[in-house]
C-alpha positions in Angstrom: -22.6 31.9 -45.6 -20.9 33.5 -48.6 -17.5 31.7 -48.3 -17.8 29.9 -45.0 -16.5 32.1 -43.1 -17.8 33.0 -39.4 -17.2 36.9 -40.9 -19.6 36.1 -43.9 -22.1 34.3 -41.2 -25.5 36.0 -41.6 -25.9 35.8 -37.7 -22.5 37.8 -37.1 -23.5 40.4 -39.7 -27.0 40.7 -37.9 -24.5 40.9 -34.9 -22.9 43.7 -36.8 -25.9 45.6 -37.8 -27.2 45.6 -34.1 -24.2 46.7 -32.5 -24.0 49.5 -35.0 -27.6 50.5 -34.1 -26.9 50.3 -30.6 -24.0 52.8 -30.8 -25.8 55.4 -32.9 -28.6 55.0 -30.3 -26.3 54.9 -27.0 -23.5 57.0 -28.4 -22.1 57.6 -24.5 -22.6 53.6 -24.0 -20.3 52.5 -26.5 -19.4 48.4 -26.1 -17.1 46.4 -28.5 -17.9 43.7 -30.8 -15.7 40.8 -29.2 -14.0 41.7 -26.0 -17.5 42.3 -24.5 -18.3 38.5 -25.0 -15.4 36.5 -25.3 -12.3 36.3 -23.2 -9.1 35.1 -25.5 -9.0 31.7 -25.0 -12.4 31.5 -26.0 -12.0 33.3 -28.8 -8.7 31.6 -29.9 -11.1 28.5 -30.0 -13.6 30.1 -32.1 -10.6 31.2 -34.4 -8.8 27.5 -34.6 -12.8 26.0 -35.2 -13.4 28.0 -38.1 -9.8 27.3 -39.4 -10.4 23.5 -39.2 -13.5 23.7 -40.8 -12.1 25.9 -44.0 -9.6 22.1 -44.3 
């Protein structure tokens, strides 16, 4: 990780990279990055995690 960030993560940039991939590849199948896989109190856990661990 390049600042500790869950942005900076190497597994979300790989995320990144295949979603990307996917998108050039199923340009009519396009999906989104978070709202795909997390609902908001999930990701508002995620979130306050990575906040706690930046203290």
């Amino acid at each position: 990780e390049a600042d500790g960030s869950i942005l900076a993560h190497s597994k979300f940039q790989t995320w990144t990279k295949y979603l990307d991939s996917f998108t050039n590849f199923y340009p009519r199948q396009q999906t989104t990055m978070i709202d795909e896989n997390y609902d908001d109190a999930r990701l508002l856990w995620i979130l306050e995690c990575e906040e706690k661990s930046q203290d």
